[in-house]
Residue, then its C-alpha position, 0 to 999 in steps of 0.5 A: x210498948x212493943x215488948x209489952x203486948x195486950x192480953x189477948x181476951x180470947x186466949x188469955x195469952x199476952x200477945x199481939x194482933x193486927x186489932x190490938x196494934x191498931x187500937x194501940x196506935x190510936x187507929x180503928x179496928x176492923x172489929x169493934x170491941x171496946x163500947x167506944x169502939x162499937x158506938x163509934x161503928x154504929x154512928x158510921x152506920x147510921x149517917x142517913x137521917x132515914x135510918x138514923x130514925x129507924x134504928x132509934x125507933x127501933x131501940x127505943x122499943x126497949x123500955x131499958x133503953x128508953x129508960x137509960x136514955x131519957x137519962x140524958x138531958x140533951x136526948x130528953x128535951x130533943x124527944x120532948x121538942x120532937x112531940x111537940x113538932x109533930x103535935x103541930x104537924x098533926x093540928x095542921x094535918x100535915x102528917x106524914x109516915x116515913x115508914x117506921x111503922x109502929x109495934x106493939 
C-alpha cells in the first residue's frame, strides 16, 4: 500500500499526505473531503438539539434540499409526526419559539 499512493486531487500527482494516510488507515482526516467524510463532520457538529434544529431549519429553507429529503421514508414520517405534535401543542396553547425564526 505503501509503494502505492493516492492520486493527489489538487496536484494530480500520486503521493502521500497526512490526510490521505489516515483515510487510508481508517482514521479521521482533519479536513473532510469525501460526502462521508463532510457528513460525518456535520453530525459531530450538531450534537446540541437546539442547533441540530437550526441547522436543519435552515437547510430545509432549500426547496432542493427539502425535495431530496423528504425522499427519505424515516425523514418523511418523522417531519410528518413532528407537525402533527405542534398542531397539538398550538390547540393546547402551549406553543413556544425556540428562536429559529421563520424566513421568507
Amino acid at each position: 500500500m505503501i509503494q502505492h499512493p493516492p492520486a493527489n486531487e489538487r496536484t494530480g500527482r500520486r503521493e502521500w499526505s497526512g490526510d490521505a494516510a489516515k483515510r487510508a488507515a481508517g482514521w479521521s482526516t482533519a479536513t473532510p473531503a469525501t460526502v462521508e467524510e463532510k457528513v460525518e463532520a456535520i453530525r459531530d457538529l450538531a450534537l446540541d438539539e437546539q442547533m441540530a434544529a437550526q441547522a436543519a431549519c435552515d437547510l430545509l429553507h432549500r426547496p432542493e434540499v427539502a425535495f431530496r429529503a423528504m425522499r427519505d421514508r424515516q425523514a418523511r414520517e418523522l417531519v410528518n409526526q413532528a407537525q402533527f405534535d405542534q398542531a397539538d401543542l398550538a390547540e393546547e396553547g402551549g406553543e413556544e419559539e425556540w428562536g429559529g425564526g421563520e424566513r421568507r
